[in-house]
Chimera marker file (.cmm) of the C-alpha trace (Angstrom):
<marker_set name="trace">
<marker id="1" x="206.741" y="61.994" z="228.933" r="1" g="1" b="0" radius="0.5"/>
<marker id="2" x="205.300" y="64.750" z="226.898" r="1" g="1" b="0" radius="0.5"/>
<marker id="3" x="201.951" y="62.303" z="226.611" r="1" g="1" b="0" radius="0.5"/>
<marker id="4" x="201.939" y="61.903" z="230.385" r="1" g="1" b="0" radius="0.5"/>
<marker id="5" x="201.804" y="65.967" z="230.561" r="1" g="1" b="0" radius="0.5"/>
<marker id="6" x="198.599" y="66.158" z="228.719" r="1" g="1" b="0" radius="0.5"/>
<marker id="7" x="196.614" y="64.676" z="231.262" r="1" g="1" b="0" radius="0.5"/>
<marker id="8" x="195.316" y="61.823" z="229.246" r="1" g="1" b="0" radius="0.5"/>
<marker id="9" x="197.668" y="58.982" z="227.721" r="1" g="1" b="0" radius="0.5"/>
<marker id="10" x="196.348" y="55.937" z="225.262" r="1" g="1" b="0" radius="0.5"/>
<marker id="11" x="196.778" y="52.322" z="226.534" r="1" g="1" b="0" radius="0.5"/>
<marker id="12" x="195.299" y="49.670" z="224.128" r="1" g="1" b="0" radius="0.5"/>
<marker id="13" x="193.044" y="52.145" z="221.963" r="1" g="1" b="0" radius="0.5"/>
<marker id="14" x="191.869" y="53.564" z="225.291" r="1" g="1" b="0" radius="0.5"/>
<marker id="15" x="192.026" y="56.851" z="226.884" r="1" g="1" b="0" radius="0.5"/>
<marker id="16" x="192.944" y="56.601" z="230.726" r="1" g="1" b="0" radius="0.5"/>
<marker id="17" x="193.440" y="60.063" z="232.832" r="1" g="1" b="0" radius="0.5"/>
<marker id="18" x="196.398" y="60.884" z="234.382" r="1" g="1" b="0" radius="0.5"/>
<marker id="19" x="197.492" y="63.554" z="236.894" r="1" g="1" b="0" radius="0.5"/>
<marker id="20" x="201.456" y="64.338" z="238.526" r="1" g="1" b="0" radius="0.5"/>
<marker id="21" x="202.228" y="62.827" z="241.098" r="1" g="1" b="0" radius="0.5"/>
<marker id="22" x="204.416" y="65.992" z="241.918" r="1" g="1" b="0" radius="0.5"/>
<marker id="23" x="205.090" y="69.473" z="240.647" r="1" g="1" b="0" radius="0.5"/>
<marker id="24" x="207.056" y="69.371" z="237.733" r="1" g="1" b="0" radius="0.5"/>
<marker id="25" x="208.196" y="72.692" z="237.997" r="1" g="1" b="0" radius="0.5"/>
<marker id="26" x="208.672" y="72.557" z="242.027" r="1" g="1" b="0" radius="0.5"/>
<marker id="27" x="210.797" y="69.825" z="241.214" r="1" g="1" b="0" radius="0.5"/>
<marker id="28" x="212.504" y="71.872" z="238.595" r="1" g="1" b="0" radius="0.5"/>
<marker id="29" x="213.552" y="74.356" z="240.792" r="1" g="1" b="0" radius="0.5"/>
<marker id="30" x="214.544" y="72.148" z="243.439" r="1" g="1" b="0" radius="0.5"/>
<marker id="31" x="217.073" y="70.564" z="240.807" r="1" g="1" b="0" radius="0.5"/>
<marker id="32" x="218.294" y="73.373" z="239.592" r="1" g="1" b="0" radius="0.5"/>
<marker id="33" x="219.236" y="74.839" z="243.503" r="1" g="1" b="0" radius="0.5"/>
<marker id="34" x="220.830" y="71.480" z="244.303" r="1" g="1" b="0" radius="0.5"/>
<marker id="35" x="223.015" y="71.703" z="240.835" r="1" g="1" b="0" radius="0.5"/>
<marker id="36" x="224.139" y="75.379" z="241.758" r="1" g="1" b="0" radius="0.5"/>
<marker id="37" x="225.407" y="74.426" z="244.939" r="1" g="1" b="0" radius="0.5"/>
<marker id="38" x="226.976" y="71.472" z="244.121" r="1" g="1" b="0" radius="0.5"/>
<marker id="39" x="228.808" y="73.516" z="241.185" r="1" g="1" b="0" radius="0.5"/>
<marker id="40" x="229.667" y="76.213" z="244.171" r="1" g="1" b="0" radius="0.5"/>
<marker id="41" x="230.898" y="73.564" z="246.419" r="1" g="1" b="0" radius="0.5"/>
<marker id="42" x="228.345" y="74.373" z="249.382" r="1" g="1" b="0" radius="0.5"/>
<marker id="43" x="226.606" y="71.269" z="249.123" r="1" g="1" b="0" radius="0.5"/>
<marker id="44" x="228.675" y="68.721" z="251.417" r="1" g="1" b="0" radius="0.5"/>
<marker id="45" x="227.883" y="65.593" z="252.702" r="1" g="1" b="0" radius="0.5"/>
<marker id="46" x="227.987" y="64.559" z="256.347" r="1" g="1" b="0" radius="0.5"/>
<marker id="47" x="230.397" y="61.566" z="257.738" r="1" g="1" b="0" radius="0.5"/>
<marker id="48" x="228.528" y="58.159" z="258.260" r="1" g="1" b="0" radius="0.5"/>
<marker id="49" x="226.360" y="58.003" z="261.191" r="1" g="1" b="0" radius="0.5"/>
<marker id="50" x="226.850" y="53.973" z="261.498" r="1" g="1" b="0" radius="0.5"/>
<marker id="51" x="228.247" y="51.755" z="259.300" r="1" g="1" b="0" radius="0.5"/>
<marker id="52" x="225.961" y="49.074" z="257.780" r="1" g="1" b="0" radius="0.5"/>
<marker id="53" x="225.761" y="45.964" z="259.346" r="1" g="1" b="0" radius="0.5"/>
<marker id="54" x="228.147" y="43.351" z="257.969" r="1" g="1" b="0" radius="0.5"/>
<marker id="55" x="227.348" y="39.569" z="256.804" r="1" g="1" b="0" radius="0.5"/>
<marker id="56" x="228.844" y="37.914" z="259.304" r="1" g="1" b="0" radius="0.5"/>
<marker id="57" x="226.967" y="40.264" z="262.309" r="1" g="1" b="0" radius="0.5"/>
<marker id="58" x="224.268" y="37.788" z="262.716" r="1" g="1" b="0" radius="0.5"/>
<marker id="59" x="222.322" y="40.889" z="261.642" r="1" g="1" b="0" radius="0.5"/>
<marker id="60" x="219.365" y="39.404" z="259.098" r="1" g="1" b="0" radius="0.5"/>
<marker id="61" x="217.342" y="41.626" z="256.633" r="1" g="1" b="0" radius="0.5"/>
<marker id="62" x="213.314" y="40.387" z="256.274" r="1" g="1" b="0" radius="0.5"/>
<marker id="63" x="212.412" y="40.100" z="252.763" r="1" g="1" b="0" radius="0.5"/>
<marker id="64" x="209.636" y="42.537" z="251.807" r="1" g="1" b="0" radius="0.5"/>
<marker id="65" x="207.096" y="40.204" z="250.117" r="1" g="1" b="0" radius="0.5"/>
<marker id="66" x="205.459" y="40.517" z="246.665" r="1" g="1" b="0" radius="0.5"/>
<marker id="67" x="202.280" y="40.565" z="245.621" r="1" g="1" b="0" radius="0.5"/>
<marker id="68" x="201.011" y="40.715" z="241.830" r="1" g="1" b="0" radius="0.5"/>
<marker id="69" x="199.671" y="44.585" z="241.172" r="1" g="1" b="0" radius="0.5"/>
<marker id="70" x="196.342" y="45.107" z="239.931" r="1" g="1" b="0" radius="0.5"/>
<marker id="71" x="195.887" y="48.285" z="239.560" r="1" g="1" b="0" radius="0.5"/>
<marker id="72" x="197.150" y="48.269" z="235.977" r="1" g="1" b="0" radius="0.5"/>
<marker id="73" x="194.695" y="45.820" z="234.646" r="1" g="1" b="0" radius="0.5"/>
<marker id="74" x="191.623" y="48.400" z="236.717" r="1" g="1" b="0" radius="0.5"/>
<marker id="75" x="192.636" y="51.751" z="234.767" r="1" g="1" b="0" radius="0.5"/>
<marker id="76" x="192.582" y="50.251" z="231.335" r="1" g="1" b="0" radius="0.5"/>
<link id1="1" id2="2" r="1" g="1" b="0" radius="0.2"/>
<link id1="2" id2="3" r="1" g="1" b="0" radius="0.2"/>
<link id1="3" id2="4" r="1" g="1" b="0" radius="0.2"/>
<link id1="4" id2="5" r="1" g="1" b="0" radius="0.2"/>
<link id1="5" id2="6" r="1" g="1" b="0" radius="0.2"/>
<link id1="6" id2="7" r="1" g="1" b="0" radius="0.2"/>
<link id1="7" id2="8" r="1" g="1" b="0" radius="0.2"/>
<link id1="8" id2="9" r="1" g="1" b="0" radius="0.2"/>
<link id1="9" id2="10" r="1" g="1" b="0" radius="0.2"/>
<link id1="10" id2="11" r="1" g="1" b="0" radius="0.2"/>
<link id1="11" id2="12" r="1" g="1" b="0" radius="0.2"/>
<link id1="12" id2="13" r="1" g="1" b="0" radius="0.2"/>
<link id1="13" id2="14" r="1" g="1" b="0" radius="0.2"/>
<link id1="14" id2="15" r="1" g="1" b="0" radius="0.2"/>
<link id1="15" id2="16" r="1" g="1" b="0" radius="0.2"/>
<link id1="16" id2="17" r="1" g="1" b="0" radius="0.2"/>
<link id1="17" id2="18" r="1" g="1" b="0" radius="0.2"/>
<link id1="18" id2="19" r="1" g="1" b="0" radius="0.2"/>
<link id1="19" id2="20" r="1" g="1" b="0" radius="0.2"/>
<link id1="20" id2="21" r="1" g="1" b="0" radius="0.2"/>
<link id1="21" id2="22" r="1" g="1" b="0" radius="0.2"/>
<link id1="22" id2="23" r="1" g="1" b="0" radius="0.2"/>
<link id1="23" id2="24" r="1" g="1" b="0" radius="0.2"/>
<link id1="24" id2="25" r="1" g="1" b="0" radius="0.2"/>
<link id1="25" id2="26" r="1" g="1" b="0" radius="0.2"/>
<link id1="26" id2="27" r="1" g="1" b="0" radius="0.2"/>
<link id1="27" id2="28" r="1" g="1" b="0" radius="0.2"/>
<link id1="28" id2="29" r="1" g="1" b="0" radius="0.2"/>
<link id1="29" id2="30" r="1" g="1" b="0" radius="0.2"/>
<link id1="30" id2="31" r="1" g="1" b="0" radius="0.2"/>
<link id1="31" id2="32" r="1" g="1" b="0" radius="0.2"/>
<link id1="32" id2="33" r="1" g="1" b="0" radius="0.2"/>
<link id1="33" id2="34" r="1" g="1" b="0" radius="0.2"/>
<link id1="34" id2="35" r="1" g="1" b="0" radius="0.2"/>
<link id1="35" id2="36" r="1" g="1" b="0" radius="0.2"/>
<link id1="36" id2="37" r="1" g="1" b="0" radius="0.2"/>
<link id1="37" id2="38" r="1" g="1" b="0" radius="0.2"/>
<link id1="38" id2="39" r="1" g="1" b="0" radius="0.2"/>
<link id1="39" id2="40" r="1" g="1" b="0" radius="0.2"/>
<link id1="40" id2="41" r="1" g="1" b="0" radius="0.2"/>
<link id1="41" id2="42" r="1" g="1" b="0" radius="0.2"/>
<link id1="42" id2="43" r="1" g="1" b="0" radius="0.2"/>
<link id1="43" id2="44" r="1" g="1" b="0" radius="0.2"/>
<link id1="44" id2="45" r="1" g="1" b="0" radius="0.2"/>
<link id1="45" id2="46" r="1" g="1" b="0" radius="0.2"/>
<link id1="46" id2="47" r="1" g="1" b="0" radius="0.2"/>
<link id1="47" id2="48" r="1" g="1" b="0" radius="0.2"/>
<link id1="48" id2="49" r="1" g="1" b="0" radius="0.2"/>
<link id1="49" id2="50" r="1" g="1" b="0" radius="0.2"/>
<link id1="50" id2="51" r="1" g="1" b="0" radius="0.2"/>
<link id1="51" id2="52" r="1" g="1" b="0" radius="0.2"/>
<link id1="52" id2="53" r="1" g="1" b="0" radius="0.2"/>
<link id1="53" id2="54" r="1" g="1" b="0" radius="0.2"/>
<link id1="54" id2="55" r="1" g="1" b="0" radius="0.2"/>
<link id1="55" id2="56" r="1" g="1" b="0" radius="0.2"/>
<link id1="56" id2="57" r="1" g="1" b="0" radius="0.2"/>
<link id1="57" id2="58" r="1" g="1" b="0" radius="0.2"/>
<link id1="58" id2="59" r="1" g="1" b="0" radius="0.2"/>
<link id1="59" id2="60" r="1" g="1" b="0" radius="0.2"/>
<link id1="60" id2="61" r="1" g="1" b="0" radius="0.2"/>
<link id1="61" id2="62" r="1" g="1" b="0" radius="0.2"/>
<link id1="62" id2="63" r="1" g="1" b="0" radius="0.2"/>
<link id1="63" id2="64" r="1" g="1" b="0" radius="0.2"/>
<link id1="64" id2="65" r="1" g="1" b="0" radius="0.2"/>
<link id1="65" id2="66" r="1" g="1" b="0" radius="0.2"/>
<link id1="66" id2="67" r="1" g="1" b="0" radius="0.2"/>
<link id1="67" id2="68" r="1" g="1" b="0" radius="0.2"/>
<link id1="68" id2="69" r="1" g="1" b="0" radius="0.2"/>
<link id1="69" id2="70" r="1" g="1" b="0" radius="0.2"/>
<link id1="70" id2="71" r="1" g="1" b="0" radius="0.2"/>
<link id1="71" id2="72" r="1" g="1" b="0" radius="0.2"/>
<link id1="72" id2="73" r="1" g="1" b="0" radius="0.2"/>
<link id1="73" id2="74" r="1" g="1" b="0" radius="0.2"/>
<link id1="74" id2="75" r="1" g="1" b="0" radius="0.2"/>
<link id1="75" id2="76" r="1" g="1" b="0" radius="0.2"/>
</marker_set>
């Protein structure tokens, strides 16, 4: 992680340039709010809006298809 902070990492002997994808620090914050009201108890959950569908509700879930990623092979 500490290499990905730099701005630069090393793949294979060669130097590829990286950038955040978020804030670090935003998200910092953001974690530490969320852990001081869940410690404080004012962080509640709502009920269920509707339950999920069950096996046998004919309901039928379409498989997101995959596809080989290039993009690793292009930025080394």
């Amino acid at each position: 992680m500490a290499q990905l902070k730099t701005g630069e990492i090393t793949i294979n002997g060669k130097r590829v340039i990286t950038a955040g994808l978020s804030s670090y620090t935003r998200g910092r914050e953001i974690a530490l709010s969320l852990n001081s009201w869940i410690e404080a108890g004012t962080f509640l959950l709502t009920e269920p809006v509707a339950p999920l569908p069950a096996s046998d509700s004919g309901y039928r879930f379409k498989p997101l298809k995959e596809r080989p990623w290039e993009g690793l092979q292009e930025a080394v």
